[in-house]
C-alpha positions in Angstrom: 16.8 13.9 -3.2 16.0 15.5 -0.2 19.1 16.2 1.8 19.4 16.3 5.8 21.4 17.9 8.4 24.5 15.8 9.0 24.0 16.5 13.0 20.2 14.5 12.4 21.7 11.6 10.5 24.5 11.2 13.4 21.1 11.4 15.6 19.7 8.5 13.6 22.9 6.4 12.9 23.5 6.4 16.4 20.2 5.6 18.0 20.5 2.1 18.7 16.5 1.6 19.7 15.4 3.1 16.2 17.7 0.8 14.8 16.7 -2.2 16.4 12.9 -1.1 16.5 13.3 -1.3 12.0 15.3 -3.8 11.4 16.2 -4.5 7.8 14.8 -8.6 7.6 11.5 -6.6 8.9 11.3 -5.2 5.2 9.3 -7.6 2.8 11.5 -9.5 0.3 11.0 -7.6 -2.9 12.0 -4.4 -1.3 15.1 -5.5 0.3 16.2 -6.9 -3.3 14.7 -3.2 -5.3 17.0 -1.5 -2.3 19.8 -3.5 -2.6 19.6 -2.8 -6.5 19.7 0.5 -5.6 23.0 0.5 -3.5 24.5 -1.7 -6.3 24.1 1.0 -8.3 24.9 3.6 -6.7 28.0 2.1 -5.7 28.7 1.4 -9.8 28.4 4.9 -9.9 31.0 6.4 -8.0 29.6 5.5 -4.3 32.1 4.5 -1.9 31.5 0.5 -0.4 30.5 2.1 2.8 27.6 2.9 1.3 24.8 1.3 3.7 21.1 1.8 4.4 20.2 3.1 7.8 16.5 3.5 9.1 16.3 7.4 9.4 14.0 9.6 11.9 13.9 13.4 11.8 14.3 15.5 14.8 11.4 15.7 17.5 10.6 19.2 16.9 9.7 18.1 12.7 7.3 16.0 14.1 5.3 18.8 16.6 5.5 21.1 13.3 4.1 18.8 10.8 7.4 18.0 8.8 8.6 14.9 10.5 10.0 12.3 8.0 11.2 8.5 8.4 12.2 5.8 6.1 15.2 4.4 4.8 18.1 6.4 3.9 21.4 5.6 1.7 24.6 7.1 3.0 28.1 6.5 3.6 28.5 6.0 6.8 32.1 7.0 7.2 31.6 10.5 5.2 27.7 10.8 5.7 27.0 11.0 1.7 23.8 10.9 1.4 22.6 8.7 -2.0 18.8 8.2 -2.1 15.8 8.3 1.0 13.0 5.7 0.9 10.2 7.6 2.6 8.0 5.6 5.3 6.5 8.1 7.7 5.7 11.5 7.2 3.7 13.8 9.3 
């Protein structure tokens, strides 16, 4: 899995609008439950409980330079373990 700068998932964590502009009921229903399969998991594996999807958005400057991503991403948002990345956008 692709991993990204821990600065850039503060960035997204952080950003109420993003968060509110991708909310999770947005997602359709079989995605939601194939996601929260995946946290199951990935918690049975090891992952801490804190172990939450965020929606994630790459810096500005990825997106002028043609390597923007966005999607979903898996982490623990008290350590910023990053588990798994759902990709949405990419430019």
């Amino acid at each position: 899995m692709e991993q990204f700068p821990r600065e850039d998932l503060i960035a997204s964590q952080e950003d109420d609008a993003l968060q509110r502009a991708h909310p999770w009921q947005s997602e359709p229903l079989d995605q939601r439950n194939w996601m929260c399969e995946l946290r199951d998991e990935t918690i049975r594996k090891g992952a801490s409980q804190n172990t939450h999807w965020i929606y994630f958005s790459s810096p500005e400057w990825t997106w002028q330079n043609e390597c923007g991503r966005e999607g979903w991403l898996l982490i623990d948002y008290l350590t910023l373990e990053q588990h798994d990345f759902v990709l949405r956008v990419m430019s």
